[in-house]
C-alpha positions in Angstrom: 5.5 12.4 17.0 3.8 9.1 15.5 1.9 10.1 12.2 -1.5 9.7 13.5 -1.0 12.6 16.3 0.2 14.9 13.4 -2.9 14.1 11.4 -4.6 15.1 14.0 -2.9 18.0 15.7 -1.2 19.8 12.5 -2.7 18.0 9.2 -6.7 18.7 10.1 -6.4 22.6 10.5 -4.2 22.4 7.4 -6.5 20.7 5.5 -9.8 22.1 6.4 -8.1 25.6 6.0 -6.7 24.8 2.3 -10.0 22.5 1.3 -12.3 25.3 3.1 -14.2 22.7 4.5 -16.1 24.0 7.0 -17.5 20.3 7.9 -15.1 18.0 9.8 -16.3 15.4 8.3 -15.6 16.4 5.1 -11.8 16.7 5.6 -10.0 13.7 4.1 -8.6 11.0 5.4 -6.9 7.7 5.5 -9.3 4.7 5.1 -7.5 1.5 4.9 -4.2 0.8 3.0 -4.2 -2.7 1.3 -1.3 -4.6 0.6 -1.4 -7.3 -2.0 0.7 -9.3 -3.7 0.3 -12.3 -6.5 2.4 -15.0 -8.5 2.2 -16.8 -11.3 4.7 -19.6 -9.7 1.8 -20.5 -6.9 0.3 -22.7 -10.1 3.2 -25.1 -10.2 4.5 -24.4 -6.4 2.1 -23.7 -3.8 4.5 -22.9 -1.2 5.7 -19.8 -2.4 2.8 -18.0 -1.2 3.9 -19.7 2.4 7.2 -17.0 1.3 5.6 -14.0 -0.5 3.2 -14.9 2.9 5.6 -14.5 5.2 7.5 -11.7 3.8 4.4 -9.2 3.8 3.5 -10.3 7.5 6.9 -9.1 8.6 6.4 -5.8 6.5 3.2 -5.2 8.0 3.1 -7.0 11.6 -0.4 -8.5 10.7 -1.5 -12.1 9.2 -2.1 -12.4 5.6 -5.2 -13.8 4.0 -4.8 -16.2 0.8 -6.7 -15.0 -2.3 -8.3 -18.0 -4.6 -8.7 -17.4 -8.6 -12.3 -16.3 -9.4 -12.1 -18.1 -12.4 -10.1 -20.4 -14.5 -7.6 -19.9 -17.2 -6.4 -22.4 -19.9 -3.7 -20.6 -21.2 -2.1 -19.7 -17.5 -3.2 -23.7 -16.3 -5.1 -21.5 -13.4 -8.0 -23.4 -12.1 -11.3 -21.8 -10.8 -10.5 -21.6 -6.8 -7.0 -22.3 -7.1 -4.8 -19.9 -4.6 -2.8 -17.1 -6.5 -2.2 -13.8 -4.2 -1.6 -12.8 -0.6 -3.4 -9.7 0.7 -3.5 -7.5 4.1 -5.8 -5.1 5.2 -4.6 -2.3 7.5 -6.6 0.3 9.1 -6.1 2.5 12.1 -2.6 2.7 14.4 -0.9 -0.1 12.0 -2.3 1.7 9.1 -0.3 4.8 9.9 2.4 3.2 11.3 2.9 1.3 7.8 2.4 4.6 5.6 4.5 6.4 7.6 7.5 3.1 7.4 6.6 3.4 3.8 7.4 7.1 3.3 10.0 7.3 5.1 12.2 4.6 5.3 11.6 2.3 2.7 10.5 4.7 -0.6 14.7 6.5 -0.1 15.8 2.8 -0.4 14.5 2.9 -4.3 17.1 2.6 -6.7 16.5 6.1 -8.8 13.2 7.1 -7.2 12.0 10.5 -8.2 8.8 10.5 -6.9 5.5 8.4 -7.7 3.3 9.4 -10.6 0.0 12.2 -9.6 -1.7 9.8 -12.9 -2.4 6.8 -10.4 -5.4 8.0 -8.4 -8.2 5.9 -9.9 -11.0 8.9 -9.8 -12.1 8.4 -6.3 -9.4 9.7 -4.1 -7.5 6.4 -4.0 -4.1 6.0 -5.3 -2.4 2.6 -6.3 1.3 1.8 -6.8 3.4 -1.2 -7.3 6.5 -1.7 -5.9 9.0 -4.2 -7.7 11.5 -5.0 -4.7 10.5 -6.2 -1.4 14.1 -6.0 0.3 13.1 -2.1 0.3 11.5 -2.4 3.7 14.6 -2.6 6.7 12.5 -5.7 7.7 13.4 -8.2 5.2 16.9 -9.4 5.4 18.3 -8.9 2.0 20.8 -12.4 2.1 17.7 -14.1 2.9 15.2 -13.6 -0.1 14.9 -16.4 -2.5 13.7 -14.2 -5.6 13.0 -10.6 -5.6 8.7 -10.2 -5.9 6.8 -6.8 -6.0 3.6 -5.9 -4.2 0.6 -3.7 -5.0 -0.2 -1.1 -2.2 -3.6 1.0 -2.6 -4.4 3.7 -0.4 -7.9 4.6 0.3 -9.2 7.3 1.4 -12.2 8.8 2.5 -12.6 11.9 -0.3 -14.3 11.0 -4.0 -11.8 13.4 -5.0 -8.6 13.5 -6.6 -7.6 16.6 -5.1 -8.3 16.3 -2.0 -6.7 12.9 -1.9 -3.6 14.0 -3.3 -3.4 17.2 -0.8 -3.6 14.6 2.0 -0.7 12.5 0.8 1.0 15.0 0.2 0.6 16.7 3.6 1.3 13.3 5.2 4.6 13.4 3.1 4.0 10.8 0.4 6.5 11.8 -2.5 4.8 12.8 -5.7 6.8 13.9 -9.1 6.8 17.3 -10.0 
């Protein structure tokens, strides 16, 4: 059963039964998930966005979009409109399919992974981590990869609350530290 149909068929009476929500609307969901990722070596070598690029389009089976500095930076030699990061925006079917590659294939690939932190949700139901690794993901060929880079993934959902947020990860089977 693909995540999406368990949202829909086991994780919405779940919710709106431990929530009380007597709304549908109210019951939290998945928004978008956001994958980004940035290098300080694009200032001397603008290709290896073409590879931090390439490696999140094959995580995520959708085209990346090249983020410019906002502003420049003498100490960093980072001009004003200068690319710096790669990001991806995934909603709907590739959203879930992602989360659910995420949870459960590629977060038991982390050397001495516990669990992520319940501290990162930034006060309105979204919740941030960074991953240091990229060969985590089955995708990326692990003979192939130049130098290892992280990524930032943020999870947004459609709650303002914490709670609620984290009672939907957690339902969907996102691994928090006890």
């Amino acid at each position: 059963m693909y995540l999406q149909e368990k949202y829909q068929k086991e994780i919405v009476p779940f919710l709106k039964e431990k929530l009380k929500c007597a709304n549908p609307m109210l019951i939290p969901r998945l928004e978008k998930i956001v994958v980004n990722s940035s290098t300080g070596d694009a200032i001397q070598n603008p290709k290896v966005l073409g590879v931090i690029a390439k490696d999140i389009e094959t995580i995520t089976g959708q085209k990346t979009v090249v983020r410019k500095s906002k502003k420049s930076i003498s100490n960093f030699k980072l001009r004003e409109g200068q690319p710096i990061a790669v990001s991806v925006t995934l909603r709907g079917k590739r959203m879930y399919e992602f989360f659910s590659r995420l949870v459960n294939f590629a977060m038991p690939r982390i050397r001495d992974f516990k669990g992520f932190s319940k501290k990162a949700f930034d006060g309105h139901g979204n919740y941030a981590l960074g991953l240091s690794e990229q060969i985590i993901f089955a995708e990326i060929n692990p003979d192939k990869v130049e130098q290892m880079r992280g990524m930032n993934i943020c999870i947004k959902t459609t709650t303002d609350n914490d709670a609620h947020a984290q009672e939907l990860l957690g339902a969907l089977g996102f691994p928090f530290r006890n």
